[in-house]
C-alpha positions in Angstrom: 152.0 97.5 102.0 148.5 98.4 102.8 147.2 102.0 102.4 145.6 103.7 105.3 143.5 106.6 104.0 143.9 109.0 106.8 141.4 111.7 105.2 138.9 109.4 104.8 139.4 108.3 108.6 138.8 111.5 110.2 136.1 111.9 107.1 137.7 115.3 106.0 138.8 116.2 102.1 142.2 116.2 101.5 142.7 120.0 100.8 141.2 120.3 104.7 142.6 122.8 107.3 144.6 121.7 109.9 141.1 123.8 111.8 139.0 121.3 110.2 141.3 118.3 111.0 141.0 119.2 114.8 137.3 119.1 114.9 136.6 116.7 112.5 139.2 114.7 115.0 137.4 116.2 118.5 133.8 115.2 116.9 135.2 111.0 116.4 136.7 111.0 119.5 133.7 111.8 121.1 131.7 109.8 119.3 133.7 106.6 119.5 135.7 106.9 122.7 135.5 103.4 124.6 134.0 105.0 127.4 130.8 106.9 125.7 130.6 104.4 122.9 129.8 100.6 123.7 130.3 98.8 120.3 132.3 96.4 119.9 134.0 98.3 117.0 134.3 101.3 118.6 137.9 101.2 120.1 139.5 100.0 117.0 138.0 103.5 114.9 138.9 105.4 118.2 142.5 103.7 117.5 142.7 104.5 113.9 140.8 107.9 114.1 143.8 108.9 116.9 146.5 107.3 114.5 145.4 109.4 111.4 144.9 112.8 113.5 149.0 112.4 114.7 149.8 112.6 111.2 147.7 114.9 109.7 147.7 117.4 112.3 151.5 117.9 112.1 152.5 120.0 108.7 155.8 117.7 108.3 154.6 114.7 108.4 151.2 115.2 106.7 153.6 116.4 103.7 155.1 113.1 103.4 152.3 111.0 104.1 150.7 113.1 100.8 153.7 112.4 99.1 154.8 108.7 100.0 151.4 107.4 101.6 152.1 104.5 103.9 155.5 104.7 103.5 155.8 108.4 105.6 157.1 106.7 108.4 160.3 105.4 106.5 160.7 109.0 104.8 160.5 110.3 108.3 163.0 108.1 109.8 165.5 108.7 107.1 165.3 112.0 106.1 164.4 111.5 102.6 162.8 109.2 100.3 162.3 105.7 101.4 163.8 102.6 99.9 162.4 101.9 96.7 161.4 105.9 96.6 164.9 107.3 95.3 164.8 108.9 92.3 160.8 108.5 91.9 159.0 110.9 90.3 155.1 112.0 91.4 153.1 113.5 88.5 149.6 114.8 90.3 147.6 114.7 87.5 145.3 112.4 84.7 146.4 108.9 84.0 145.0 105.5 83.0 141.5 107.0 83.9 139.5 104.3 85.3 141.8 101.2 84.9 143.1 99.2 87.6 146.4 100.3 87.3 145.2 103.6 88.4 143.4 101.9 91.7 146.5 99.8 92.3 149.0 102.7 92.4 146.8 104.9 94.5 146.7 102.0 96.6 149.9 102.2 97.2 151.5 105.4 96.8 148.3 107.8 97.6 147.3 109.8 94.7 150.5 110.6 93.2 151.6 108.8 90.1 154.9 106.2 89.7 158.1 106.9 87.4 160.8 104.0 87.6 164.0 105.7 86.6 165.5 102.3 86.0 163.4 101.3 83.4 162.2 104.8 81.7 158.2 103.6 82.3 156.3 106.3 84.3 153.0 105.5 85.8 150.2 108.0 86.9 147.0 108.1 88.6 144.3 110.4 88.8 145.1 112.5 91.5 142.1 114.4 91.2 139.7 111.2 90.6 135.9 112.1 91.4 134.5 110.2 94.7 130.8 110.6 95.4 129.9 111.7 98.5 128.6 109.0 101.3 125.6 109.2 102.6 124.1 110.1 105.8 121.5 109.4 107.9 119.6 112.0 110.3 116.2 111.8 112.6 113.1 113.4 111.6 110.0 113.4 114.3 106.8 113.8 113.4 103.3 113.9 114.6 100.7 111.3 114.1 99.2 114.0 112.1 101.8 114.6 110.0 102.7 111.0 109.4 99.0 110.6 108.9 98.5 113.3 106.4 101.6 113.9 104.4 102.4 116.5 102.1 105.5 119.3 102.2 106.9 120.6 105.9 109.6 122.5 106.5 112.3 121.0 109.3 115.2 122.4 111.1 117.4 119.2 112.1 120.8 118.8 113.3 123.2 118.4 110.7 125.2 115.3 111.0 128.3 116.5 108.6 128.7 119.6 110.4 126.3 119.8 113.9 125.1 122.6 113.2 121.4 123.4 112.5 119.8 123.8 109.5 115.8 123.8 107.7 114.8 121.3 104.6 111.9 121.4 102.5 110.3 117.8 102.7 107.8 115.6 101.3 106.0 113.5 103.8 104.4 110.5 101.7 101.2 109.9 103.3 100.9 107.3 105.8 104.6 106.7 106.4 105.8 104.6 109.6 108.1 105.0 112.7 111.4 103.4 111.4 110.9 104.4 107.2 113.1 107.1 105.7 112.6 110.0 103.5 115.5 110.3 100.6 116.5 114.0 100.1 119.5 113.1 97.2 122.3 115.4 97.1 121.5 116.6 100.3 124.5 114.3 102.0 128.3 114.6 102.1 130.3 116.8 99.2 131.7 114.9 96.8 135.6 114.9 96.2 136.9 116.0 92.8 134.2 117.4 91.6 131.9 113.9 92.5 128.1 114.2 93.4 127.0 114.7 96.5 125.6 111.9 98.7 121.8 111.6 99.5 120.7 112.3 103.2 118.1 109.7 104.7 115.8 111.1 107.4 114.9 108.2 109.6 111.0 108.9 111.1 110.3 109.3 114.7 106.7 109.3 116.4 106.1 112.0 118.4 103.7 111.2 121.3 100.3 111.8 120.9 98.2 113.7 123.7 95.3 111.0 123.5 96.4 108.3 120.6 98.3 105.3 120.4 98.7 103.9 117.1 99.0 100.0 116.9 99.1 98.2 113.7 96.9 100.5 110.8 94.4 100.9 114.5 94.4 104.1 116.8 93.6 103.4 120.3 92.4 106.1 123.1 90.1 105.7 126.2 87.1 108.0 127.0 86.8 109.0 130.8 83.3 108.4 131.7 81.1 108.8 135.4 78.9 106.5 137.2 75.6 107.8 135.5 76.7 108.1 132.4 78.2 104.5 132.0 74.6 103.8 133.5 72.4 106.2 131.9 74.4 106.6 128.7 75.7 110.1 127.1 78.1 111.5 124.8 82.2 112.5 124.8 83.7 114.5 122.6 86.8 112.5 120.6 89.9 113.7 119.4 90.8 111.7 116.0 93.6 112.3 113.4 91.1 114.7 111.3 89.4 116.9 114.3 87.2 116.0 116.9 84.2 113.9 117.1 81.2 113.3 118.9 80.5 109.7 120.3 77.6 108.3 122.1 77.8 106.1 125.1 75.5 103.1 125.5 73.5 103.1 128.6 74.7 100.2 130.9 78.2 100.6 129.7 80.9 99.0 131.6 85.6 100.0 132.4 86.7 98.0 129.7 84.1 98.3 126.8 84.7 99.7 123.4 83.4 102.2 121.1 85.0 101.2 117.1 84.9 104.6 115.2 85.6 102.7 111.2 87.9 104.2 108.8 89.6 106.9 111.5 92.7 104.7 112.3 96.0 105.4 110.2 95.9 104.9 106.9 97.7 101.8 104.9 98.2 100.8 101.4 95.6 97.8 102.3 93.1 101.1 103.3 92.7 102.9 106.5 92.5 101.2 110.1 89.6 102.2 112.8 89.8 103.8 116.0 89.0 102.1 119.2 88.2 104.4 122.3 87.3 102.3 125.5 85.5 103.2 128.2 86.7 104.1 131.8 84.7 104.4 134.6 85.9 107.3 137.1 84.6 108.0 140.3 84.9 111.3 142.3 87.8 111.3 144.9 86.2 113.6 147.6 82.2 113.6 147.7 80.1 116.8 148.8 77.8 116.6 151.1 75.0 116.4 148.9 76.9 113.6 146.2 77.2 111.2 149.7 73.6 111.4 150.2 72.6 110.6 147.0 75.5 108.0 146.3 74.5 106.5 150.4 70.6 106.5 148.8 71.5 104.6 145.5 73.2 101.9 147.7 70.4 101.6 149.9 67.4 101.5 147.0 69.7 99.4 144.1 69.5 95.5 143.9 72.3 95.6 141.6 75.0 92.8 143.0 77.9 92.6 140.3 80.4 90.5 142.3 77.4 87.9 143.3 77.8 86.1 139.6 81.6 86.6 140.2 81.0 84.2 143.6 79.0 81.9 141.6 81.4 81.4 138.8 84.1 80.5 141.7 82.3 78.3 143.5 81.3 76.3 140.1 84.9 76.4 139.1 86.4 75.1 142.3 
């Protein structure tokens, strides 16, 4: 006969309200209903979780599933104990401690213990056994600063025992990735019978950046430039991870070329990576009166030809 743990199905304790049944049952339905939830898994949990809640949720039946385990269904057909049952005494209290007769019994009868009145021998198991807690995993996002940086934040996250809201004290090691988790121990589900708690693992998500994209231990941005000043040089003001920066631009810059600012990329165990800002040329969309002039002069006066070693390279090549 193979046990079916209904509590742990719906992921209640087993002293929960028939309140706490219902939404603990509403919350996995949702969650694993065919039609919302795609994996391949997901209709046999929906199954089970639906199968557990039709016992549980009905006083009667829960009663003898506590008392007979996966035998209820025979108790309920029959009106009493099921064969094999009669005359068995349940003793809800310490046993054999952690031997496998205690495991095997439980497996079997739920968490009550075994008399045979035949032979005189009465069996027990610990009804009251301590079960850790499992663990659970939640999503923590972050800025590039803050996964840059480190050091204690405070969060408010969605719970994802209860979904409600609630704020954590955390330790951000410096330099952590999108993907990596931060361990907050005890912070997961209770324990049973007096067991520990699990540990909660926050899973770290990237915000995006205004102006950075990090790639590899590297930071890339661009820098916006005009006509005279990818001509006649300048300087841009940068944002970076630890403020902002001034940059010069090299006269005769052209779209596509880039400035390498060392040591403010993110930083690695192997050290920290550099920042690479390249260059775009931008030209106004709507000229003044004056800019057209001047723009219709330069064209006039320049010998500058760019696409002329373009044509050459072509005609070479074909």
């Amino acid at each position: 006969m193979d046990f079916k743990d209904y509590y742990r199905d719906l992921d209640v304790p087993k002293d929960a309200s028939q309140q706490d049944i219902q939404k603990a049952y509403r919350k996995l339905a949702r969650q694993y209903h065919p039609d919302l939830n795609k994996d391949p898994d997901a209709e046999k949990k929906f199954k089970a979780i639906g199968e557990a809640y039709e016992v549980l949720k009905d006083p009667d039946k829960r009663a003898k599933y506590d008392k007979f385990g996966s035998a209820w269904k025979q108790a309920q057909q029959t009106g009493g104990p099921p064969p094999g049952f009669e005359g068995v005494r349940f003793d809800f209290g310490d046993g054999f401690g952690d031997s496998g007769f205690s495991s095997f019994f439980e497996s079997l009868f739920g968490q009550g213990g075994f008399s045979d009145p035949r032979s005189g021998v009465r069996f027990q198991s610990r009804g009251n056994r301590p079960r850790a807690g499992r663990n659970v995993e939640s999503t923590v996002p972050l800025t590039l600063e803050e996964a840059a940086h480190g050091g204690a934040r405070q969060v408010t996250l969605t719970d994802p025992l209860t979904g409600g809201r609630r704020t954590l004290e955390i330790n951000i090691p410096k330099g952590i990735r999108p993907g990596q988790k931060i361990r907050l121990t005890g912070q997961g589900e209770e324990g049973l019978g007096g067991g520990p708690k699990g540990d909660l693992f926050l899973k770290v998500a990237l915000r995006d950046h205004p102006t950075l994209t990090l790639e590899d231990n590297n930071l890339q941005t661009t820098i916006p430039i005009t006509p005279w000043e990818a001509a006649l040089g300048g300087t841009a003001t940068l944002a970076t991870l630890d403020g902002e920066v001034t940059v010069r631009i090299p006269p005769g810059s052209s779209s596509g070329r880039k400035i390498r600012l060392k040591g403010k990329g993110f930083p690695a165990r192997n050290g920290t990576g550099d920042l690479f800002a390249t260059l775009e040329i931008h030209v106004p969309q709507t000229l003044s009166e004056s800019e057209r002039k001047l723009f219709e002069e330069l064209s006039a006066t320049s010998s500058f030809q760019p696409r002329q070693g373009e044509r050459k390279a072509q005609t070479q090549n074909a």
